[in-house]
VOBAZA-972363 format. One record per atom (N, C-alpha, C, O): residue in three letters; x, y, z. Coordinates in steps of 0.05 Angstrom, whole numbers, padded with zeros to 5 digits, always signed. Example, Ala and Ser with C-alpha at 12.3 -4.5 7.8 and 13.67 -1.06 7.14 Angstrom:
2
ala+00264-00114+00156
ala+00246-00090+00156
ala+00264-00066+00156
ala+00285-00066+00169
ser+00257-00045+00142
ser+00273-00021+00143
ser+00258+00001+00157
ser+00268+00023+00161
This chain:
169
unk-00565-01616-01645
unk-00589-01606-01658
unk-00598-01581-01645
unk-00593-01576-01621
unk-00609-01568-01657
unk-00620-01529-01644
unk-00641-01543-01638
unk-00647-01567-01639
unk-00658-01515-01627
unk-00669-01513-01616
unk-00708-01522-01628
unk-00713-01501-01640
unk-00727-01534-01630
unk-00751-01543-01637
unk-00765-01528-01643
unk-00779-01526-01622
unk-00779-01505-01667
unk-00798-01491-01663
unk-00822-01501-01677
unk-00824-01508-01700
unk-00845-01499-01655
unk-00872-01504-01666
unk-00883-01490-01682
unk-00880-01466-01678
unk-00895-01495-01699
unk-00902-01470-01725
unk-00922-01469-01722
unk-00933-01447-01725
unk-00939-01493-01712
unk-00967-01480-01712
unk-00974-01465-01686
unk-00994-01451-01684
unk-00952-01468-01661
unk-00961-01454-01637
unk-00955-01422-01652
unk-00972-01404-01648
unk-00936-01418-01666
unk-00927-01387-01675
unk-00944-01378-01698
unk-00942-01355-01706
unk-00959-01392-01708
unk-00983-01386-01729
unk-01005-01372-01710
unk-01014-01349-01715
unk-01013-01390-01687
unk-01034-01378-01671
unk-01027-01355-01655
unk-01044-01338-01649
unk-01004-01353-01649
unk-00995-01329-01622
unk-00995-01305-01647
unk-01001-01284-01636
unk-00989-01301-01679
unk-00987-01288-01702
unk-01018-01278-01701
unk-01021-01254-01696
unk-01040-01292-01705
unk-01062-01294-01704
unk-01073-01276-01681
unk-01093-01261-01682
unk-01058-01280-01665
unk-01083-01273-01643
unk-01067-01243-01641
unk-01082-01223-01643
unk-01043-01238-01637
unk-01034-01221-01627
unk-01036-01187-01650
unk-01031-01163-01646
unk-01045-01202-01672
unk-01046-01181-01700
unk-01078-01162-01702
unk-01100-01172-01696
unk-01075-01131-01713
unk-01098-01128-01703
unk-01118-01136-01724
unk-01109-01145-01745
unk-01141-01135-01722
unk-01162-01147-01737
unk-01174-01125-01759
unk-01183-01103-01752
unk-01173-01133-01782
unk-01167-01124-01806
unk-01204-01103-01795
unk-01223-01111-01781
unk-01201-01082-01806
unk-01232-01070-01812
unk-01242-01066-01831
unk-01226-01064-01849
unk-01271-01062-01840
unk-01278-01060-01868
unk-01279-01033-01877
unk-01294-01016-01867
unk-01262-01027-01901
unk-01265-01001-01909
unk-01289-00991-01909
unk-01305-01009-01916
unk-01303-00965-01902
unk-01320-00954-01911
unk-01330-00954-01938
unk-01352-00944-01943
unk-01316-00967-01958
unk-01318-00959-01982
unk-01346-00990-01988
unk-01366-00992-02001
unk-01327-01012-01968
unk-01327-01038-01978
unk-01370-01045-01960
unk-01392-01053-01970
unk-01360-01038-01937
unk-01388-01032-01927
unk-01402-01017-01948
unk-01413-01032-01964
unk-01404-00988-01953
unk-01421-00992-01970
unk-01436-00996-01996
unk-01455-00985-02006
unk-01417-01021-02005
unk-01423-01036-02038
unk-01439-01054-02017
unk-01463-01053-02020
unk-01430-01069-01998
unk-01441-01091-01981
unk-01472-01082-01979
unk-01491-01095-01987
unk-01472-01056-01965
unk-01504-01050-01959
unk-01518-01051-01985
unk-01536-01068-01985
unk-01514-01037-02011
unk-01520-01025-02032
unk-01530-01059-02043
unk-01552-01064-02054
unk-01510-01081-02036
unk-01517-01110-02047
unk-01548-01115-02038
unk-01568-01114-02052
unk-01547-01121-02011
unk-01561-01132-01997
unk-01590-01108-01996
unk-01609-01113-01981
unk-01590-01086-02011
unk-01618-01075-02011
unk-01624-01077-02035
unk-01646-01067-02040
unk-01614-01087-02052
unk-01615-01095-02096
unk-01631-01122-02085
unk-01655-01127-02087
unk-01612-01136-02075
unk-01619-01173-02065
unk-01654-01173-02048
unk-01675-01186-02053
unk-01648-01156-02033
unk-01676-01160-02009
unk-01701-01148-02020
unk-01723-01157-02021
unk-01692-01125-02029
unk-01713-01104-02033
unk-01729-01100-02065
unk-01750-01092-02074
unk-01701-01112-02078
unk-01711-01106-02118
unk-01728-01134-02122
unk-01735-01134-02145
unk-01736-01151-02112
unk-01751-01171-02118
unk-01776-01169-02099
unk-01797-01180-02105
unk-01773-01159-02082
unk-01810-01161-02060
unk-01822-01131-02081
unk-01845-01131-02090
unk-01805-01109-02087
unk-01820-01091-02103
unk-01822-01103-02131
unk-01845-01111-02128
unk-01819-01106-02144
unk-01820-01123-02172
unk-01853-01153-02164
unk-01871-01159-02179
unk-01846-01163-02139
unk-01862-01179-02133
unk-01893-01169-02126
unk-01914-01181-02133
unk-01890-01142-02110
unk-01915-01129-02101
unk-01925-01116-02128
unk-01949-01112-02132
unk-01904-01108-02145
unk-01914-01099-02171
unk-01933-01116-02186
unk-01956-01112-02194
unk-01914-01138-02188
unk-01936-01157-02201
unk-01960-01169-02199
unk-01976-01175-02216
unk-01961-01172-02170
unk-01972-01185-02149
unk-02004-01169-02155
unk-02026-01180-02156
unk-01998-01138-02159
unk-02028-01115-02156
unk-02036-01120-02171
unk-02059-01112-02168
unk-02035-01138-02201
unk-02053-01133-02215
unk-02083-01145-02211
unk-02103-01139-02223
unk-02080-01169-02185
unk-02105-01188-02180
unk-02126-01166-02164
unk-02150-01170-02168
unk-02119-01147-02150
unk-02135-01122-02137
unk-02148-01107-02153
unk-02170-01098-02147
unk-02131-01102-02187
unk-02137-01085-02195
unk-02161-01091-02216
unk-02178-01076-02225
unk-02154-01123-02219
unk-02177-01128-02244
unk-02199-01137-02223
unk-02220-01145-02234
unk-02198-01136-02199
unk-02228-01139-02189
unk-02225-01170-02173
unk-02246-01184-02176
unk-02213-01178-02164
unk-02209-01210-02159
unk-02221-01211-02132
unk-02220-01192-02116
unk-02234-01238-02127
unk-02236-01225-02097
unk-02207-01229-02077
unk-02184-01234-02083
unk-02217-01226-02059
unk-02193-01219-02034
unk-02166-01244-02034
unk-02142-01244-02037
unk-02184-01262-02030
unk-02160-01292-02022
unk-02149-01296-02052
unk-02125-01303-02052
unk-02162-01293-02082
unk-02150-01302-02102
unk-02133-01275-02107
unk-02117-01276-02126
unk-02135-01255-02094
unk-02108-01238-02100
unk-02093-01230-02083
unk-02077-01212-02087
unk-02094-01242-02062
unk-02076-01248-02046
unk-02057-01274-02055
unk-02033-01275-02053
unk-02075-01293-02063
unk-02056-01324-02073
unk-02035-01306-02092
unk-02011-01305-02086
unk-02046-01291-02116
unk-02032-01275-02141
unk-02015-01265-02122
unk-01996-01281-02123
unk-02010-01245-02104
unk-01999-01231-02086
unk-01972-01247-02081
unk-01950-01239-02087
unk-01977-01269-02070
unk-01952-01284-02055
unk-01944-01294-02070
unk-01920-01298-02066
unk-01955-01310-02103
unk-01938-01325-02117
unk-01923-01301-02134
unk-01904-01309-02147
unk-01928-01277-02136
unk-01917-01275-02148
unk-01887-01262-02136
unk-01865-01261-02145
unk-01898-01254-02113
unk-01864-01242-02093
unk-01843-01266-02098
unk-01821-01263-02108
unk-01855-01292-02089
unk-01840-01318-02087
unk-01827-01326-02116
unk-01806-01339-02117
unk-01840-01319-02137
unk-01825-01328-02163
unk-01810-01295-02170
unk-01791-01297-02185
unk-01815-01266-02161
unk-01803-01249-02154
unk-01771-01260-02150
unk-01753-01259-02167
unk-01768-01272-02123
unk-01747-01274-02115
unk-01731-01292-02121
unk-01707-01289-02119
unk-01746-01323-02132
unk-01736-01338-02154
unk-01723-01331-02173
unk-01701-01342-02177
unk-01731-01315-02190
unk-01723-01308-02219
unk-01712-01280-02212
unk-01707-01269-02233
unk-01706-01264-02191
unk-01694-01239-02191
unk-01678-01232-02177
unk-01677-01210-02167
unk-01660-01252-02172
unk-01645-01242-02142
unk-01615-01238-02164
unk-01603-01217-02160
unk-01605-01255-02183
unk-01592-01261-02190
unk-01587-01231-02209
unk-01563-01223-02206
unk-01605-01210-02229
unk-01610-01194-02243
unk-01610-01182-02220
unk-01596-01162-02225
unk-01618-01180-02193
unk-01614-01156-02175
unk-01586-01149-02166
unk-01578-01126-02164
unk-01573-01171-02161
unk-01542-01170-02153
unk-01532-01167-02177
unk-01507-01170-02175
unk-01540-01161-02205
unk-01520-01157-02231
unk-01524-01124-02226
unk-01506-01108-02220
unk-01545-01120-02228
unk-01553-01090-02223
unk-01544-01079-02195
unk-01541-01054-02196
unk-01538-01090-02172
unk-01527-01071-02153
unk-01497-01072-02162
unk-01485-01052-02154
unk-01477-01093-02181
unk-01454-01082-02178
unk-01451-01054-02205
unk-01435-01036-02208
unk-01471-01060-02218
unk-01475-01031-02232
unk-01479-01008-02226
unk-01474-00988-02239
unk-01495-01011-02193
unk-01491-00987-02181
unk-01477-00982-02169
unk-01473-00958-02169
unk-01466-00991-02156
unk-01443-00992-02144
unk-01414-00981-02154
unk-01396-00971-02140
unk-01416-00988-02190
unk-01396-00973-02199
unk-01401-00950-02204
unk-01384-00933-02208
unk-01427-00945-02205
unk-01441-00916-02209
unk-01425-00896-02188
unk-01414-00874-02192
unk-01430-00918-02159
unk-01433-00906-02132
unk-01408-00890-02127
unk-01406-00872-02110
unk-01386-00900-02148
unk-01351-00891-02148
unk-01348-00869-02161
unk-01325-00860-02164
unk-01370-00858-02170
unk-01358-00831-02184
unk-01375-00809-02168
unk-01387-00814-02147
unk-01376-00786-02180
unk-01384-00763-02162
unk-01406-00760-02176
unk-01405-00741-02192
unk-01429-00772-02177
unk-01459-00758-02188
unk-01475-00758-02175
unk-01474-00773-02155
unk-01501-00741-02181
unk-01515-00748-02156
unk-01535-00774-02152
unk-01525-00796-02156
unk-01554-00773-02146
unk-01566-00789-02129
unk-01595-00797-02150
unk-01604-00820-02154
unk-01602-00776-02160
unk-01620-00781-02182
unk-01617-00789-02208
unk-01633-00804-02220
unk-01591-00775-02222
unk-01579-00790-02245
unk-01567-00817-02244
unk-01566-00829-02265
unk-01553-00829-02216
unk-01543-00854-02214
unk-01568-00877-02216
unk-01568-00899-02227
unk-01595-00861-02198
unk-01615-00872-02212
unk-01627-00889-02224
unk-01635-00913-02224
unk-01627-00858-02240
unk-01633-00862-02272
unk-01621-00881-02295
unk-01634-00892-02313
unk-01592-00883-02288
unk-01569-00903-02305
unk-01573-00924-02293
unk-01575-00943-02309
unk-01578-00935-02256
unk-01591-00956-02250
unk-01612-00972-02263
unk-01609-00994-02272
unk-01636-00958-02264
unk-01653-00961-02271
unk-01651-00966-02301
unk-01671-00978-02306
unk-01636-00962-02322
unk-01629-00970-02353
unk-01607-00989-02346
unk-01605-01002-02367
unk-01586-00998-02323
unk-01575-01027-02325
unk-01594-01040-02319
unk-01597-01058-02336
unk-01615-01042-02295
unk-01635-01063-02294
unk-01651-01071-02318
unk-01660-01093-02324
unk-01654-01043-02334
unk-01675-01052-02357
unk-01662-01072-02373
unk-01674-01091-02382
unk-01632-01067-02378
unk-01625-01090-02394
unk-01613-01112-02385
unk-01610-01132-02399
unk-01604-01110-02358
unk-01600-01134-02353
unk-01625-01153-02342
unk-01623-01178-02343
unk-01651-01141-02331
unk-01672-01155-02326
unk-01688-01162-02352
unk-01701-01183-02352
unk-01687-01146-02374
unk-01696-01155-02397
unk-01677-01175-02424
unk-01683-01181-02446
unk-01656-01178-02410
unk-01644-01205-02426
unk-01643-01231-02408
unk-01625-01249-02409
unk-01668-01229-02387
unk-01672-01256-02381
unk-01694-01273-02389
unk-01690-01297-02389
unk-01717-01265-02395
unk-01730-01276-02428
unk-01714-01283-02441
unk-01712-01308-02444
unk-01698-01270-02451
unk-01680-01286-02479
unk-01663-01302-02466
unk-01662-01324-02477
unk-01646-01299-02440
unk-01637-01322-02438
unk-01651-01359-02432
unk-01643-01380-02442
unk-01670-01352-02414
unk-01699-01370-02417
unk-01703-01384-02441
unk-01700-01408-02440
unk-01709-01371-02463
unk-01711-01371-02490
unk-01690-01390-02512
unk-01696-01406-02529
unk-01664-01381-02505
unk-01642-01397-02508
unk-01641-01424-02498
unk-01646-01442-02513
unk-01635-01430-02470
unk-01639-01448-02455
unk-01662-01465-02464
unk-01659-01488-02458
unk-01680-01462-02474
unk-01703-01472-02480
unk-01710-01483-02505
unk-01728-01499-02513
unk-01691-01470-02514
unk-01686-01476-02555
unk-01714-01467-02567
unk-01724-01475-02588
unk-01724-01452-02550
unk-01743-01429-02572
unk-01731-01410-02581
unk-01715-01397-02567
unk-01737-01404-02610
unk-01726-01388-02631
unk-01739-01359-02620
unk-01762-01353-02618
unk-01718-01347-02615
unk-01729-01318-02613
unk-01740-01311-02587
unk-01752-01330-02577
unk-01740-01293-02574
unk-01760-01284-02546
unk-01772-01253-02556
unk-01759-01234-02563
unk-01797-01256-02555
unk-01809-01222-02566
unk-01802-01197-02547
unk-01801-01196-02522
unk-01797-01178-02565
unk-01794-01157-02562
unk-01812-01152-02534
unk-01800-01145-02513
unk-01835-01154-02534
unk-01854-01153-02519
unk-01846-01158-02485
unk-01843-01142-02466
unk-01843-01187-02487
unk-01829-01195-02460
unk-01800-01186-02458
unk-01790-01194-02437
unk-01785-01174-02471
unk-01762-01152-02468
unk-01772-01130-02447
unk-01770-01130-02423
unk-01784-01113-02464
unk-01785-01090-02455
unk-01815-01096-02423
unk-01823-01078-02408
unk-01823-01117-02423
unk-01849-01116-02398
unk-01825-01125-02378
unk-01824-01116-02355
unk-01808-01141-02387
unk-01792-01153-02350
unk-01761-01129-02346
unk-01748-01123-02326
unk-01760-01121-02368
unk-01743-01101-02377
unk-01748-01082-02355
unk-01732-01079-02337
unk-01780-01066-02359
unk-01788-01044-02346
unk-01791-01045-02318
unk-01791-01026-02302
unk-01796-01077-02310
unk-01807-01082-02280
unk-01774-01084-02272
unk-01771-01080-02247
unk-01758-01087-02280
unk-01727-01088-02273
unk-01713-01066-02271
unk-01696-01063-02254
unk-01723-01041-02293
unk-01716-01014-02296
unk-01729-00996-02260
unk-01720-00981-02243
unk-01751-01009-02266
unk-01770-00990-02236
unk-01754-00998-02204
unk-01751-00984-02184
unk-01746-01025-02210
unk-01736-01038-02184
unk-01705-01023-02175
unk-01696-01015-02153
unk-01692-01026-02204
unk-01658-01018-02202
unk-01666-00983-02202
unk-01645-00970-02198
unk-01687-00968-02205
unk-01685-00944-02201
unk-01693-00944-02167
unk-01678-00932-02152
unk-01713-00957-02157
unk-01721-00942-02128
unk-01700-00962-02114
unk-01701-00957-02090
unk-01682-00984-02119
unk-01666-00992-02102
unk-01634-00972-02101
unk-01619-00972-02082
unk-01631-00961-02117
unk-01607-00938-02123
unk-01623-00908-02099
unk-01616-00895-02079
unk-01638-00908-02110
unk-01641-00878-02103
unk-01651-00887-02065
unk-01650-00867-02052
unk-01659-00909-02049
unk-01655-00918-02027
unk-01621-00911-02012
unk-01611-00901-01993
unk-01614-00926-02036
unk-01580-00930-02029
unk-01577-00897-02018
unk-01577-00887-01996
unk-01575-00888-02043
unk-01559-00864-02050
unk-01578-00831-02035
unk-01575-00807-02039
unk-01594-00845-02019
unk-01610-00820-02005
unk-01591-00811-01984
unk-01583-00788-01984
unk-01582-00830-01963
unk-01564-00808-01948
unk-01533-00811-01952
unk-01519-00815-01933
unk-01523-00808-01978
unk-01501-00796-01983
unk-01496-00765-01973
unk-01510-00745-01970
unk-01469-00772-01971
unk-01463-00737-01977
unk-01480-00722-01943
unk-01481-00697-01939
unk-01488-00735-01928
unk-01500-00720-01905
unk-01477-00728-01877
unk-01460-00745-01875
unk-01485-00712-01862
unk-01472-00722-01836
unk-01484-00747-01822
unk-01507-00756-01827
unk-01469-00759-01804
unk-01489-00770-01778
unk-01505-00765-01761
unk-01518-00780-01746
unk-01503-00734-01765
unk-01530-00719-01748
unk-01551-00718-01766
unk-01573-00726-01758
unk-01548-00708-01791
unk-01563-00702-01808
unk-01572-00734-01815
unk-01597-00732-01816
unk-01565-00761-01820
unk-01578-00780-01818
unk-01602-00785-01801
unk-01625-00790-01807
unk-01586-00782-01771
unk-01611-00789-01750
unk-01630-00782-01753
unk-01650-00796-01751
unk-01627-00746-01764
unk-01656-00720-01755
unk-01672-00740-01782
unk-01695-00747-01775
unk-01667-00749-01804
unk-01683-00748-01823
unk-01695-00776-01806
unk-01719-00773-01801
unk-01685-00800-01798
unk-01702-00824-01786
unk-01728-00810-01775
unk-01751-00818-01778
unk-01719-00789-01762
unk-01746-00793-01735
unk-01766-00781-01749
unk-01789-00779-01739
């Protein structure tokens, strides 16, 4: 009989001895571009909503309650329309335009993908029809979110690492 080889000892010495894969630049930043759609497009959408208890005059604590429920159902009902909309920017992010028009086309995928979630609601629900109305109102708060979460992304493109820093401080 030859000789015995362990496969799983030669799986791990394969393992360990191989170098460790890195993340493209490219892949990092769809990753960042995710996670500021996910974090950021629902607390603004939420603070959006949230102002109107300030604005009609409420006092302090009942628009503050308005304030927090509405970030919290913000992020309930929008995380899912935020990550449809960052891989839309993201494909944006693959071609050469700038920073204000990718935007702008952000901001018109959120409108429609944030405004066919009424109608999907609607469906699910076996009510006939979802109005126009609630289209274009969760539409717009979706359009505003997928515009200032794109143009976040897409501010320091195209600069150096020096030119990053100087703008932080």
């Amino acid at each position: 009989m030859g000789p015995v080889v362990d496969t799983m000892c030669h799986c791990r010495l394969a393992a360990a001895t191989s170098p460790p894969v890195a993340a493209t630049p490219r892949a990092a930043q769809a990753v960042k571009r995710m996670l500021v759609f996910v974090l950021l497009g629902p607390l603004v959408a939420g603070i959006i909503l949230g102002d109107w208890g300030f604005f009609l005059g409420m006092p302090l604590d009942q628009a503050l309650f308005v304030l927090h429920w509405s970030v919290v159902l913000s992020y309930i009902f929008g995380v899912v329309p935020a990550f449809l909309t960052s891989l839309v920017d993201i494909a944006l992010a693959r071609t050469r335009i700038g920073s204000w028009p990718r935007a702008a086309m952000a901001a018109l995928g959120g409108l429609m993908i944030s405004g066919s979630v009424p109608s999907a609601f609607a469906q699910m629900a076996a009510l006939h029809g979802s109005s126009a109305r609630s289209f274009i109102a969760v539409g717009l708060l979706g359009a505003v979110c997928g515009g200032v979460c794109s143009y976040v992304c897409g501010r320091d493109e195209g600069r150096g690492p020096d030119e990053r820093a100087a703008s932080r401080i």
